[in-house]
N, CA, C, O and CB atoms as a CASP TS submission, in Angstrom:
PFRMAT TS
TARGET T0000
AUTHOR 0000-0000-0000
METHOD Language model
MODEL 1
PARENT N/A
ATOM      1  N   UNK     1      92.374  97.244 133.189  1.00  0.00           N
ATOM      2  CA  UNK     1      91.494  96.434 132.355  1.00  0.00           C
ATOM      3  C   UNK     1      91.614  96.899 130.910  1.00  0.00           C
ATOM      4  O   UNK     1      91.662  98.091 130.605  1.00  0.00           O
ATOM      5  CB  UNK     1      90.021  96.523 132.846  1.00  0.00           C
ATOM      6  N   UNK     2      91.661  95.904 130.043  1.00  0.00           N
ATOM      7  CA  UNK     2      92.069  95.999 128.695  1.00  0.00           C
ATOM      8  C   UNK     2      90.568  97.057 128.022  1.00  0.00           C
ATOM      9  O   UNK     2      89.432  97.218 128.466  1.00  0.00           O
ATOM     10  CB  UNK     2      92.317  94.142 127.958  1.00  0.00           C
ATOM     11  N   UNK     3      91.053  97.426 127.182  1.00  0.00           N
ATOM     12  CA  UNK     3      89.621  97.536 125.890  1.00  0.00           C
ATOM     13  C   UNK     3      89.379  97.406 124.880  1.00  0.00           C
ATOM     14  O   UNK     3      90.311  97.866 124.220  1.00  0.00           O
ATOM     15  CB  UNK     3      89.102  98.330 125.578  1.00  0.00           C
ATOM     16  N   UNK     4      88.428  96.925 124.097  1.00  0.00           N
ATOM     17  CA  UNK     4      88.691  96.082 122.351  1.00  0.00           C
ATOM     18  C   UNK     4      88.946  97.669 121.767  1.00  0.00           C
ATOM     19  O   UNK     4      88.416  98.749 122.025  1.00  0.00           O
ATOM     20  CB  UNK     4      86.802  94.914 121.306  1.00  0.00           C
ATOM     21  N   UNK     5      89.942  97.276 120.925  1.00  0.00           N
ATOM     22  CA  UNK     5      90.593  98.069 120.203  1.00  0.00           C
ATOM     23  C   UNK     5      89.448  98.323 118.992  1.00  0.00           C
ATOM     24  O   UNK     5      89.813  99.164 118.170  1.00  0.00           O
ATOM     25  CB  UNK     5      92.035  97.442 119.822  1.00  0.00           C
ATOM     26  N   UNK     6      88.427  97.867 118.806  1.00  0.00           N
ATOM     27  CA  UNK     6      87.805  98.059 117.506  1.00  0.00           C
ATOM     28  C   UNK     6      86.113  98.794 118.114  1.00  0.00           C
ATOM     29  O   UNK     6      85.381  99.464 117.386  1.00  0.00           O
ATOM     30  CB  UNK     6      87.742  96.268 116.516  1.00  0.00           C
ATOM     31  N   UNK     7      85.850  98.488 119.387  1.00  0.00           N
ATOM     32  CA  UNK     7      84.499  99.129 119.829  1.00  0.00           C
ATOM     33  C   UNK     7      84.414  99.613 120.737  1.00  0.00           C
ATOM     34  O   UNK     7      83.363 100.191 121.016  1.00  0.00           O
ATOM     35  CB  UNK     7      83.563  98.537 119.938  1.00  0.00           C
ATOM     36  N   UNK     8      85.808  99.589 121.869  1.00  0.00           N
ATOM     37  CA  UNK     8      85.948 100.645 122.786  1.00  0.00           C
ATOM     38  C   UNK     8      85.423 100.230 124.053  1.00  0.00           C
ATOM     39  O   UNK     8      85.447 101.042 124.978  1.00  0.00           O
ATOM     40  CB  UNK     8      85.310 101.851 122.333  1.00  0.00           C
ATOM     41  N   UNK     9      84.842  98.814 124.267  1.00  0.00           N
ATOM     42  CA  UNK     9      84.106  97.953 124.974  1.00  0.00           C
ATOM     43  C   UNK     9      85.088  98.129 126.350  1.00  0.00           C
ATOM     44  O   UNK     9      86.286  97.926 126.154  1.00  0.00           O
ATOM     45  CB  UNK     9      83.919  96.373 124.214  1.00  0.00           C
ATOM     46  N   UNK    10      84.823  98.359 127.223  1.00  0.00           N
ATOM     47  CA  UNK    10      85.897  98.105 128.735  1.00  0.00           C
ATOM     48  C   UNK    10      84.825  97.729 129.729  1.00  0.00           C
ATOM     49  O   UNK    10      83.686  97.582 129.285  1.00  0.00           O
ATOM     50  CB  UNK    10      86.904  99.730 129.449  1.00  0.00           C
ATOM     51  N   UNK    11      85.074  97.534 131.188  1.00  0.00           N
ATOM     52  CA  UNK    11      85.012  97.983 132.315  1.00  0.00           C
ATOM     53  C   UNK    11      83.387  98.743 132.189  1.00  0.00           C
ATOM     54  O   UNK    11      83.168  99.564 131.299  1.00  0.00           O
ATOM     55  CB  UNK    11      86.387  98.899 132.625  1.00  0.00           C
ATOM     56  N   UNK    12      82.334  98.348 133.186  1.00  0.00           N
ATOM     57  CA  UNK    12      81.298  98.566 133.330  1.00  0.00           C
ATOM     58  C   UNK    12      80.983  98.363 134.942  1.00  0.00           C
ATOM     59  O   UNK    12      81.115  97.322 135.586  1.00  0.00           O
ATOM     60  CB  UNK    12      80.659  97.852 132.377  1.00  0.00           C
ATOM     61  N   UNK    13      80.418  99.965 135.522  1.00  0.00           N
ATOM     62  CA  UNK    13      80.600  99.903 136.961  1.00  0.00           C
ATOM     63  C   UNK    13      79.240 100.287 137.671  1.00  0.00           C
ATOM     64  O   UNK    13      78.661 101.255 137.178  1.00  0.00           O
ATOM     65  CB  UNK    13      81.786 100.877 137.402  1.00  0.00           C
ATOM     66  N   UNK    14      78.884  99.919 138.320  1.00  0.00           N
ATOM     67  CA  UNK    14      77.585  99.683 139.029  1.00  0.00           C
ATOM     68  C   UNK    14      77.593  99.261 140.324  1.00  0.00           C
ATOM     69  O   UNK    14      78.657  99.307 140.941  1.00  0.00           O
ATOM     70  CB  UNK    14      76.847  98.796 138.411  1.00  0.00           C
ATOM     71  N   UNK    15      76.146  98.671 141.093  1.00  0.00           N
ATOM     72  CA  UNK    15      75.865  98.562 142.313  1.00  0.00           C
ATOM     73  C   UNK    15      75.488  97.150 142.605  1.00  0.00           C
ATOM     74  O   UNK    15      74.552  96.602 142.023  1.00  0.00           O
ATOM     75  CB  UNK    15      74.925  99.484 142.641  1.00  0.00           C
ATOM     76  N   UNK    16      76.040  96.707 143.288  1.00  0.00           N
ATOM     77  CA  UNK    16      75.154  95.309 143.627  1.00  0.00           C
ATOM     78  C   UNK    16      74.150  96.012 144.875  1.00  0.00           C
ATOM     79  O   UNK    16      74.259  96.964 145.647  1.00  0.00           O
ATOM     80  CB  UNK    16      76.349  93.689 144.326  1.00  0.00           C
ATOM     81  N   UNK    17      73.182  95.021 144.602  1.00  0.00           N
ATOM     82  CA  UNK    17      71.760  95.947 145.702  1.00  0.00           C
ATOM     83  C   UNK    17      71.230  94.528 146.235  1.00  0.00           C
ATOM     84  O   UNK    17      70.822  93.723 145.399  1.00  0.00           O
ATOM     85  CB  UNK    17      70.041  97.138 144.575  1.00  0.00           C
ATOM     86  N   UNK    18      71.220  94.162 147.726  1.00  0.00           N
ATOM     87  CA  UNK    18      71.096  93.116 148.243  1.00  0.00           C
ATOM     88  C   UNK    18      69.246  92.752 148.238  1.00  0.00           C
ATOM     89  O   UNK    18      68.309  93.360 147.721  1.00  0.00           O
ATOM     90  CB  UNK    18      71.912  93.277 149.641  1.00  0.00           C
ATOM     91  N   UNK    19      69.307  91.530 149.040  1.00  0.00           N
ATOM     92  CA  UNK    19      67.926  91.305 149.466  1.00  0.00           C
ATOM     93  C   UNK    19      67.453  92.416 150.212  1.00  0.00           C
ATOM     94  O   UNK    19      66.237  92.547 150.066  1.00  0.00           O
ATOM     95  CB  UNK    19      67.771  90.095 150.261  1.00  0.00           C
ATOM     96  N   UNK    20      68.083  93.456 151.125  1.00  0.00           N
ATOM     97  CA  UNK    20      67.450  94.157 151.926  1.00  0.00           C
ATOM     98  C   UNK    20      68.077  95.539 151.510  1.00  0.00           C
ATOM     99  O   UNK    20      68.470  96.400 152.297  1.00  0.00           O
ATOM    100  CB  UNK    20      67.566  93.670 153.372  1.00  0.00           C
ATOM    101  N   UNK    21      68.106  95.612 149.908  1.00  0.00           N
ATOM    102  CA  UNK    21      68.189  97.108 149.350  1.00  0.00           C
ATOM    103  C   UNK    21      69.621  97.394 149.607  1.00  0.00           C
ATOM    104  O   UNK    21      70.072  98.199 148.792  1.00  0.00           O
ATOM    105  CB  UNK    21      67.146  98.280 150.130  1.00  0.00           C
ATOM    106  N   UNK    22      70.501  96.966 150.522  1.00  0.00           N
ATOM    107  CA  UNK    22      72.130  97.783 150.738  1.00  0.00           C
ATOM    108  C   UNK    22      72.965  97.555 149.548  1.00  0.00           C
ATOM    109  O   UNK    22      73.104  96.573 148.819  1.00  0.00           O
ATOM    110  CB  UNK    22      73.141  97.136 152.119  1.00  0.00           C
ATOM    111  N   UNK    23      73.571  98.934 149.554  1.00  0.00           N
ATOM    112  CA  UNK    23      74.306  98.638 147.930  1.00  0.00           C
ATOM    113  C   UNK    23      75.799  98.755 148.306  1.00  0.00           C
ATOM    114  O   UNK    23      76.301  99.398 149.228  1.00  0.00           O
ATOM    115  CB  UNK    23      73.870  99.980 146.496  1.00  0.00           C
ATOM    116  N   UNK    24      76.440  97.910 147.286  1.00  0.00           N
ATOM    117  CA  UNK    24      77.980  97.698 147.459  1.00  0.00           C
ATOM    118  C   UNK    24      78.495  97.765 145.939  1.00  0.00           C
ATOM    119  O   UNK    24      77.753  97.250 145.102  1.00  0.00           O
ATOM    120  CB  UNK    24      78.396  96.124 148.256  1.00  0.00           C
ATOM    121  N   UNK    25      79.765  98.384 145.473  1.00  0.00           N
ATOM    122  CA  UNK    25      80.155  98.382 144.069  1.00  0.00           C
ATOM    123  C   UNK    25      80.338  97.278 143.374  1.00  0.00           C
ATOM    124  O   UNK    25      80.705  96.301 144.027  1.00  0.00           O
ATOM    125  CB  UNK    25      81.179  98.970 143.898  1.00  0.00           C
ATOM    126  N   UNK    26      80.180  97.138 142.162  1.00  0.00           N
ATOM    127  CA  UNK    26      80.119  96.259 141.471  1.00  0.00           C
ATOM    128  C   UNK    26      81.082  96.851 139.963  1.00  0.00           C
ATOM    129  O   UNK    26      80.884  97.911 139.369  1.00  0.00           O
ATOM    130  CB  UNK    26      78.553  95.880 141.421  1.00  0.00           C
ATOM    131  N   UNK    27      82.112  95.807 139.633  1.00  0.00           N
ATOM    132  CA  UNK    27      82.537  95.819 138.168  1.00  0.00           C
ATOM    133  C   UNK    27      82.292  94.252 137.211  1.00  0.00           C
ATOM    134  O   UNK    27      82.571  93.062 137.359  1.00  0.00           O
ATOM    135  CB  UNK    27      84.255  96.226 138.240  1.00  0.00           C
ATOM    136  N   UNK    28      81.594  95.127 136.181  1.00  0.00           N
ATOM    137  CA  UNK    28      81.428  94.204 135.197  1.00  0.00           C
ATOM    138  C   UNK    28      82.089  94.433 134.384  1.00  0.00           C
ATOM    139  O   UNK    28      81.996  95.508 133.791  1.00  0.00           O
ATOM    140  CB  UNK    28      80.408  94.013 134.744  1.00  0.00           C
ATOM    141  N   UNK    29      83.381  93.115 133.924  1.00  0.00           N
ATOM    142  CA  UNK    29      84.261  92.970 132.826  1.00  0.00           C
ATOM    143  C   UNK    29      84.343  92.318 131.927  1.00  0.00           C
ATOM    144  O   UNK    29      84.563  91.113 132.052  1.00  0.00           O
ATOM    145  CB  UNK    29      85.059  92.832 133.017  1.00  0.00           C
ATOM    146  N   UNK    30      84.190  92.911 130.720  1.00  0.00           N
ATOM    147  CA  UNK    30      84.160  92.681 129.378  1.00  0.00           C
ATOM    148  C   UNK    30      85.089  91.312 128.709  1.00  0.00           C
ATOM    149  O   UNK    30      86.317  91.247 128.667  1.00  0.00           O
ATOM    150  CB  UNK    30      84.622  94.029 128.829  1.00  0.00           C
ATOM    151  N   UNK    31      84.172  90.341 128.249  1.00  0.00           N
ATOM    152  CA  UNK    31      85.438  89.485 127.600  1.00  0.00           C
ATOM    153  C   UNK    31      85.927  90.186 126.607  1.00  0.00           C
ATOM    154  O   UNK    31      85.349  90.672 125.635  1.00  0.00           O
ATOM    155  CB  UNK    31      85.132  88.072 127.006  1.00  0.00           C
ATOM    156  N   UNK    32      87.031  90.207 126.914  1.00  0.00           N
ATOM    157  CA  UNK    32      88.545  91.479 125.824  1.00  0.00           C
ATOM    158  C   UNK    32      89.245  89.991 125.940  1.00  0.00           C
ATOM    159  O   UNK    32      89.015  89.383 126.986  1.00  0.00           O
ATOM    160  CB  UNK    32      89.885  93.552 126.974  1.00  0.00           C
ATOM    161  N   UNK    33      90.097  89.341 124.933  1.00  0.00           N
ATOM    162  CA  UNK    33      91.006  88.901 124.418  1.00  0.00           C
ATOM    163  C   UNK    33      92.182  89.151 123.494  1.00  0.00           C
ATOM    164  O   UNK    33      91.946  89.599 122.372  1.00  0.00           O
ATOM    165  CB  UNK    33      90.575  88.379 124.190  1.00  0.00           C
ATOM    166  N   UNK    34      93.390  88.907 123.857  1.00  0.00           N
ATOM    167  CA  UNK    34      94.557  89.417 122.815  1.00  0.00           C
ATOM    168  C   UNK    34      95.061  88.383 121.687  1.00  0.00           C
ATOM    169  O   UNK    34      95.813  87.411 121.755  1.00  0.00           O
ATOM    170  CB  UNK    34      95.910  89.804 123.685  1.00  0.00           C
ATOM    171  N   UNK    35      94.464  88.882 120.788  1.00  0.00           N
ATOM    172  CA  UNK    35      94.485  88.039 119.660  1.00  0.00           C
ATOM    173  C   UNK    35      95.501  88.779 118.216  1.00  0.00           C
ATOM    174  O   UNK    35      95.510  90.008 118.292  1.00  0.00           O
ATOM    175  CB  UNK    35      92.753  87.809 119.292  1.00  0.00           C
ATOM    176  N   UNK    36      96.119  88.344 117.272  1.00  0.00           N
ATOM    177  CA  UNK    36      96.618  88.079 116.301  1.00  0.00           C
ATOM    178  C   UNK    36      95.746  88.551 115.146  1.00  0.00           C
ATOM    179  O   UNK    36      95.032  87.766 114.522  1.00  0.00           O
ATOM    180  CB  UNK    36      96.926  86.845 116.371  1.00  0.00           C
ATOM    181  N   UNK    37      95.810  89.696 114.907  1.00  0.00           N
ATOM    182  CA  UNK    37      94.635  90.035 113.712  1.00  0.00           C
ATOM    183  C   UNK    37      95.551  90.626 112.515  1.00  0.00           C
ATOM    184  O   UNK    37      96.617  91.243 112.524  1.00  0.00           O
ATOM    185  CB  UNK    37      93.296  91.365 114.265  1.00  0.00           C
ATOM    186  N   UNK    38      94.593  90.130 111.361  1.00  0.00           N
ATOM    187  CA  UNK    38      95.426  90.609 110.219  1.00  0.00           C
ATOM    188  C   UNK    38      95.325  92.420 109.662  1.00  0.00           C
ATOM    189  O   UNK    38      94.315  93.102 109.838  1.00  0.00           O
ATOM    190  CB  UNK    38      94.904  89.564 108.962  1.00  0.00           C
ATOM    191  N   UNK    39      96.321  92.817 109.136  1.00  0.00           N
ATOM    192  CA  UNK    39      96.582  94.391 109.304  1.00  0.00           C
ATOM    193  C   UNK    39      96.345  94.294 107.501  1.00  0.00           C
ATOM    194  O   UNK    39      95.593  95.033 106.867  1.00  0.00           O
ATOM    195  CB  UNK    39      98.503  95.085 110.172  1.00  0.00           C
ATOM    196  N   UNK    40      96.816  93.683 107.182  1.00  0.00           N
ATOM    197  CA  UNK    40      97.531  93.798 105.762  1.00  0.00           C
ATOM    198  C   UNK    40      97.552  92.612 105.203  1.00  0.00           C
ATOM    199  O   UNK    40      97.378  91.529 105.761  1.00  0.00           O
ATOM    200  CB  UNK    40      98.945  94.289 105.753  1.00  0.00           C
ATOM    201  N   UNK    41      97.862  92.921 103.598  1.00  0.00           N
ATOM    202  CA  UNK    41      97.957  91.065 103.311  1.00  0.00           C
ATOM    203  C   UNK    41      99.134  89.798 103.851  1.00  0.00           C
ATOM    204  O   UNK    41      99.042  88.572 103.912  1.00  0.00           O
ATOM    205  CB  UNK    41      98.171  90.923 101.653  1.00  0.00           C
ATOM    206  N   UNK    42     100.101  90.644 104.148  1.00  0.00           N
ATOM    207  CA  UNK    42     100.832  90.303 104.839  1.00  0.00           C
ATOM    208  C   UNK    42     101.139  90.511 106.490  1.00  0.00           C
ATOM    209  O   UNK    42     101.679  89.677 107.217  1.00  0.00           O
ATOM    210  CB  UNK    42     101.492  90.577 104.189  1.00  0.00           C
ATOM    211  N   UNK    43     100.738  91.602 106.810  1.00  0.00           N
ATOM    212  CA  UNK    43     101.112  92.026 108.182  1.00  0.00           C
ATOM    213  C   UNK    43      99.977  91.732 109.299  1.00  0.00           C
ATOM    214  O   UNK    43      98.816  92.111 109.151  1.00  0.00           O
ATOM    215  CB  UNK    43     101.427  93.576 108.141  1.00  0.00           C
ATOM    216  N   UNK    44     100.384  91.095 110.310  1.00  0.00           N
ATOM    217  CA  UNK    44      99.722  90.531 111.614  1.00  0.00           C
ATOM    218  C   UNK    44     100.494  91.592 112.976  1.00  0.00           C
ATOM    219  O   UNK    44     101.693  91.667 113.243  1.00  0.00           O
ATOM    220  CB  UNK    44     100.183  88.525 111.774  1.00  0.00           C
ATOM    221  N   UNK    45      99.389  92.281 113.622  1.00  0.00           N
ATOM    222  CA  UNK    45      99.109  93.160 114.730  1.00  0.00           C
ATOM    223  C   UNK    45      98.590  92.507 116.089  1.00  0.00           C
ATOM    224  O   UNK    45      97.535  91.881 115.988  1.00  0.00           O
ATOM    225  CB  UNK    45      98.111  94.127 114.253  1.00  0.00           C
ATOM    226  N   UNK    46      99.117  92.558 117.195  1.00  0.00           N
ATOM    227  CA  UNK    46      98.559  91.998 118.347  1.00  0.00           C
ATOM    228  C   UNK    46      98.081  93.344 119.019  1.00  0.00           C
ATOM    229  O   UNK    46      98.574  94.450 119.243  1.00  0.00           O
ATOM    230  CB  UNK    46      99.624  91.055 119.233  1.00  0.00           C
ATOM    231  N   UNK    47      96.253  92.375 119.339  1.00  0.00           N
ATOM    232  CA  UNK    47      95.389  93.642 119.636  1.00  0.00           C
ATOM    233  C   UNK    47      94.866  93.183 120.450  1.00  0.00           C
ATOM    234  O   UNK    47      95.113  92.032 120.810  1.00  0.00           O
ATOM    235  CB  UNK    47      94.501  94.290 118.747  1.00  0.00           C
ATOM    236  N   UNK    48      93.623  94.230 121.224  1.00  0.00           N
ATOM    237  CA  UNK    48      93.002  93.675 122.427  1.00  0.00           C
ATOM    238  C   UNK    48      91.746  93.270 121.664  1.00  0.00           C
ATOM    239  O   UNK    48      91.738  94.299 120.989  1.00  0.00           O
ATOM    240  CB  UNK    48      92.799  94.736 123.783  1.00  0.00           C
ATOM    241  N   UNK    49      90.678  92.608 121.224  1.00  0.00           N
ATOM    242  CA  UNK    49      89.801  92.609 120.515  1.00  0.00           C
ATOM    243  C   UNK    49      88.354  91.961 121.625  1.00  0.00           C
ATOM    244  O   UNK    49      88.924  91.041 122.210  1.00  0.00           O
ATOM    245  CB  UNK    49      90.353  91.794 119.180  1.00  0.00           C
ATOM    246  N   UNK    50      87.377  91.974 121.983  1.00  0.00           N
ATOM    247  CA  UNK    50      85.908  91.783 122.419  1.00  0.00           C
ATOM    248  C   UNK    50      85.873  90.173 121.807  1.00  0.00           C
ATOM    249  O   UNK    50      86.739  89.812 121.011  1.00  0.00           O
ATOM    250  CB  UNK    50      84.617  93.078 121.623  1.00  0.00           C
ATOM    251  N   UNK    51      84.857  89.312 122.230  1.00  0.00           N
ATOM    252  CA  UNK    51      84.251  88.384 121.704  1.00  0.00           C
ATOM    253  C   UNK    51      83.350  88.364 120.983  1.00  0.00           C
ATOM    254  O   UNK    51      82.990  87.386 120.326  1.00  0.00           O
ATOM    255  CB  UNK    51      84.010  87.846 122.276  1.00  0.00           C
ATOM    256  N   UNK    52      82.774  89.603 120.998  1.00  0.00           N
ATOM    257  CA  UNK    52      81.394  89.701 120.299  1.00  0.00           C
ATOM    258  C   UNK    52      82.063  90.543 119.128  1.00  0.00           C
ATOM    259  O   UNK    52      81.424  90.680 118.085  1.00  0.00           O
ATOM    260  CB  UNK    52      79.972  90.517 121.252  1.00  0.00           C
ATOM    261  N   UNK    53      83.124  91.022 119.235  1.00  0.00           N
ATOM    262  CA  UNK    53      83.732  92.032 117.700  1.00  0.00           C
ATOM    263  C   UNK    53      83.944  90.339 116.745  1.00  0.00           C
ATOM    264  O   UNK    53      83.397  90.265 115.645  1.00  0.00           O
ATOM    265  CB  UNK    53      86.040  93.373 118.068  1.00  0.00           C
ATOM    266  N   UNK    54      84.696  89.177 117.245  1.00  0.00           N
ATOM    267  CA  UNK    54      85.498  88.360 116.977  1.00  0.00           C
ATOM    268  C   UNK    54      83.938  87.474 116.136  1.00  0.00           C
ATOM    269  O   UNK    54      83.856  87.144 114.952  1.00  0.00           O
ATOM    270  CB  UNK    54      86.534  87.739 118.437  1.00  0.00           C
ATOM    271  N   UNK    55      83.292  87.359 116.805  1.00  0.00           N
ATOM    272  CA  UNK    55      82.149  86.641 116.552  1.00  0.00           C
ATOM    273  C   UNK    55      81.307  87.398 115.145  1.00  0.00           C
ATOM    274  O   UNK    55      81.031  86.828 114.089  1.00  0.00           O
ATOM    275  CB  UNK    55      81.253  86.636 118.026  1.00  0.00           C
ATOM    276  N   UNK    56      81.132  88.261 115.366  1.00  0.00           N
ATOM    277  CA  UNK    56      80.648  89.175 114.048  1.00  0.00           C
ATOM    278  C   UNK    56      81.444  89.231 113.031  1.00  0.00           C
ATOM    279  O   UNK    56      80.797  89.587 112.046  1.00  0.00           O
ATOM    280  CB  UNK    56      80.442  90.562 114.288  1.00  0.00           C
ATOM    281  N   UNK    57      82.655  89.031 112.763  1.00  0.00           N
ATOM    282  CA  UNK    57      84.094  89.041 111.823  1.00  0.00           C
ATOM    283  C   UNK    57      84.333  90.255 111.635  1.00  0.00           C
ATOM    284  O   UNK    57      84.716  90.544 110.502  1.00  0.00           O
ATOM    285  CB  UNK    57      84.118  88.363 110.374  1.00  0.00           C
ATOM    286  N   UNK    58      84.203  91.340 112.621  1.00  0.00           N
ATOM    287  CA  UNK    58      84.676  92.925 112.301  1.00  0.00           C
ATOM    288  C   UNK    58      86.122  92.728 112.291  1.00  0.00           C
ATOM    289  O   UNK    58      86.591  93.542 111.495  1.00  0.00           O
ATOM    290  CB  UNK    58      84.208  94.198 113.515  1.00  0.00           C
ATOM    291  N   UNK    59      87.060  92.001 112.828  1.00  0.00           N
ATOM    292  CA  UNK    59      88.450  91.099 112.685  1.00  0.00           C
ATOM    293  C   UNK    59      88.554  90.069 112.260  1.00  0.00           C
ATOM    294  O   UNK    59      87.670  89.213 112.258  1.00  0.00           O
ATOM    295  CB  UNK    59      89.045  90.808 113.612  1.00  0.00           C
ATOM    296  N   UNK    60      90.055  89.925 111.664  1.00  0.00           N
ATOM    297  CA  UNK    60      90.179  88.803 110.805  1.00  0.00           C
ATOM    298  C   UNK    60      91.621  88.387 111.770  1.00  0.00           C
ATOM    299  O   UNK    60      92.644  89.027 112.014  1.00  0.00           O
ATOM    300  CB  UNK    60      90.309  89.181 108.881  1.00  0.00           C
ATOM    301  N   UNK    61      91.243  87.274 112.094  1.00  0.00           N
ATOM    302  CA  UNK    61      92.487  86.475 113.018  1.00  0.00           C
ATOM    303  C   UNK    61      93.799  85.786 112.224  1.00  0.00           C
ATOM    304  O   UNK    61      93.726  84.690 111.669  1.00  0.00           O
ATOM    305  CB  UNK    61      91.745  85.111 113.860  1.00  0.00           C
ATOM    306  N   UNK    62      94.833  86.495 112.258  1.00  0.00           N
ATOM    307  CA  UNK    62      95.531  86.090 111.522  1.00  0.00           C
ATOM    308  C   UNK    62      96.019  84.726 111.734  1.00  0.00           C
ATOM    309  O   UNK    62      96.807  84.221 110.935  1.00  0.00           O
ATOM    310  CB  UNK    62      96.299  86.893 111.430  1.00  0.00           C
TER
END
């Protein structure tokens, strides 16, 4: 599983816990997308970046 390169966001692991309390593992995964971000005024980097980094403009999509 990928991780945003800018907040470190991955993979989140836990329990599912039924109607009658029994627990079984659970992974919760992060929307991570590989997107085209600008490095430089010229230079474009392919990164793993979050939706919520993308949404805030902590990246600039080249």
């Amino acid at each position: 599983m990928a991780k945003c390169a800018i907040c470190e966001k991955g993979a989140h692991f836990g329990n599912n816990v039924s109607h009658s309390h029994r627990r079984s593992n659970k992974m919760w995964k992060s929307n991570v997308k590989s997107v085209r971000v600008k490095t430089g005024a010229t230079s474009a980097k392919k990164m793993y970046v979050c939706t919520s980094c993308l949404r805030s403009g902590a990246v600039e999509r080249a």
